[in-house]
N, C-alpha and C positions, 0 to 999 in steps of 0.2 A: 345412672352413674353411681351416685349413693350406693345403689342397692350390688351392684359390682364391685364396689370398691366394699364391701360388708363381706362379698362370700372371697374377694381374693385373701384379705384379712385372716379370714377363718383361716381357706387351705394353708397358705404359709405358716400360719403362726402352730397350726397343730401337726403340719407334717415337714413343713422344711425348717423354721427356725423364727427367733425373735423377730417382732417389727413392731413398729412405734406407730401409736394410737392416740387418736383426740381424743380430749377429757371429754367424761359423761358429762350429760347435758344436767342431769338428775343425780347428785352425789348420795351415794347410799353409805358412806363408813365417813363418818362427822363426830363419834362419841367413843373414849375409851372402852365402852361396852361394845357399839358396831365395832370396833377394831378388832377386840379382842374375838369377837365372834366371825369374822375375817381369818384370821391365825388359827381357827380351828378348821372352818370351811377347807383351808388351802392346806393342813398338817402339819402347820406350826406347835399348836397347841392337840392333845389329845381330845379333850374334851375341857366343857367351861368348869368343871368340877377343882378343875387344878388350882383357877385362878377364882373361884366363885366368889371369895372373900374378899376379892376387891370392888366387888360390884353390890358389897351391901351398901345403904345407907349411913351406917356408922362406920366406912374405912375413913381414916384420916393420913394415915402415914405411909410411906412410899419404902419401908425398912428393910433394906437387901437381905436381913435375916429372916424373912416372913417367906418360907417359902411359893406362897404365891406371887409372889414381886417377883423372886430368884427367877421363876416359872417364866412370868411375862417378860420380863427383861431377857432371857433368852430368847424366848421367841421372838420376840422382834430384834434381836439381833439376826439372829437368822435370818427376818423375812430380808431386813437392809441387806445383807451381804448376798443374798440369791439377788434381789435385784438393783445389786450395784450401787445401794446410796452411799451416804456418810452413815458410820457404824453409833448412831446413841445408844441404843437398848429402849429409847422409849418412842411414846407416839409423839414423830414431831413433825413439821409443817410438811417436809419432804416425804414420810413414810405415810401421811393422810394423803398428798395427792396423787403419789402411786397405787396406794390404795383404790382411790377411785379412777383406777383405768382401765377400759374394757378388756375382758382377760379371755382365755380359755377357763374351759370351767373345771381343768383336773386338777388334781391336786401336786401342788409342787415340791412336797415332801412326807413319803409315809410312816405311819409311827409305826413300829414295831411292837407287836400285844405283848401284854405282859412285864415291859419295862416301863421306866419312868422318864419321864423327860429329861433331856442329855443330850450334848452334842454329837457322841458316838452312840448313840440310840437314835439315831435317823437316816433315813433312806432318802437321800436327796435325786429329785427329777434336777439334771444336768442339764437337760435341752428341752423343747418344747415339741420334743417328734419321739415318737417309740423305737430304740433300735436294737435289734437282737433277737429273739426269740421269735417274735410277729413279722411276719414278709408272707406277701400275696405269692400262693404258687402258681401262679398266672400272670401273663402279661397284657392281656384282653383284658378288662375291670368292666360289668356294667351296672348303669347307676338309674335310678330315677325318684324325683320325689312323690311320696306316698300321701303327705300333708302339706297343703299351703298356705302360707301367711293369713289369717284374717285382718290384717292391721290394710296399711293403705300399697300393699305390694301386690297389683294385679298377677294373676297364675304366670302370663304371657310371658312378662318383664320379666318375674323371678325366673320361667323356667331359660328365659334368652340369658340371663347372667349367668345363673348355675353352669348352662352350658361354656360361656366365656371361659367361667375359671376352671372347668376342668380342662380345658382346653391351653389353659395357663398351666395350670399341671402338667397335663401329660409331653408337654413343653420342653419341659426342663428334666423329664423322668424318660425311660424308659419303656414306661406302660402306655398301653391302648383305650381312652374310654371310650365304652359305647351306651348312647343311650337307650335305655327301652321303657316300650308303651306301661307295660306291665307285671305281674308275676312277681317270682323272686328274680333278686338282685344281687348285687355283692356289696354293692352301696346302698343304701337306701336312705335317701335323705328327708327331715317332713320337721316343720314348722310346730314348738309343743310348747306349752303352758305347765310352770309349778311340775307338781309329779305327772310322768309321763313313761313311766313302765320301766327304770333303771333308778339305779341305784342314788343319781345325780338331782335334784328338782332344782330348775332352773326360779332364777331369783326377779322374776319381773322386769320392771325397766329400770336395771341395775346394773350390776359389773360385771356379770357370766352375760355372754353372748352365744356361745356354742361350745357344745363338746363332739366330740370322738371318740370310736372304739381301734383299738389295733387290729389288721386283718385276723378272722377268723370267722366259723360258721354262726348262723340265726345274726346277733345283732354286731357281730362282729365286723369293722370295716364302715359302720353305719356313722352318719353326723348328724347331730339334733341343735336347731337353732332356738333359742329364746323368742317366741312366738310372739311376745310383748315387745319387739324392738320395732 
């Protein structure tokens, strides 16, 4: 059941929409530096370079004129209002236990190169599903996993789940999935550790759980679970 209720999780939240998750057992963002390296992970922030002077040893002062404050205080304005809390601009009780809630692992706003951090310098993710450009030109999808869990999820279980939730998918959609033994796929799903051959490396037993690609050819369409969960 766990392990079903892990991959329904997944499919909704990265293809049909929000859903509500138990805190990690294991909090990983506890220190204005984890935070801050949070807001860059997700596209709040560009890079720590903006804000680096807050994370010496000798910052003492919070001074809205110190461009790096300006920096952070935005972003975390931002992160509150994408998800919903009370607007402070800083790290406070409410924005650390959001923080630590099991997420997809894309990022929920892309900086635009070149510019500098701004409200109107950001590309905000509206939903938690890709829609526009990416759509299967098929109605048939077939899937199977290529890598399985080494942790305590027997092959069996994980593949009897996987199949559940596609089966919860194709539910509610339009599409047909079918499973196969082998070869190429359209899905191809597989259990991965840290780097794993995408641009994404998954953070241990921590706050990325899984990501997604939008349909398309080679790893396009594919989903990669945090192998440490």
């Amino acid at each position: 059941m766990r392990l079903f209720a892990l991959f329904s999780i997944v499919v909704l939240q990265l293809f049909f929409g929000p859903t509500t998750h138990a805190q990690l057992k294991y909090a990983r963002v506890d220190t204005l530096t984890d935070a801050l390296k949070y807001l860059v992970q997700f596209g709040y922030l560009k890079n720590l370079n903006e804000v680096v002077s807050l994370l010496q040893p000798s910052f003492t002062s919070f001074d809205p004129r110190n461009p790096a404050v300006s920096a952070m205080k935005i972003a975390f304005t931002k992160f509150q209002q994408y998800a919903k809390l009370p607007v402070s601009g800083e790290f406070d009780a409410a924005t650390k236990q959001k923080m630590n809630t099991p997420r997809c692992g894309n990022k929920d706003i892309i900086q635009i190169d070149g510019e500098n951090l701004g409200l109107g310098n950001l590309l905000r993710r509206k939903k938690r599903y890709v829609a526009g450009a990416f759509f299967w030109q098929k109605r048939e999808l077939t899937y199977r996993i290529s890598k399985f869990s080494e942790t305590d999820f027997s092959p069996e279980v994980t593949m009897r789940e996987v199949d559940r939730a596609f089966e919860l998918w194709g539910n509610a959609t339009n599409l047909h999935f079918v499973k196969s033994p082998g070869g190429v796929v359209d899905i191809e799903l597989k259990f991965a550790k840290s780097v794993h051959g995408d641009i994404e490396p998954f953070d241990g037993r921590g706050i990325t759980l899984a990501h997604a690609f939008p349909p398309g050819p080679e790893i396009g369409g594919d989903i990669h679970f945090d192998g440490n969960i």
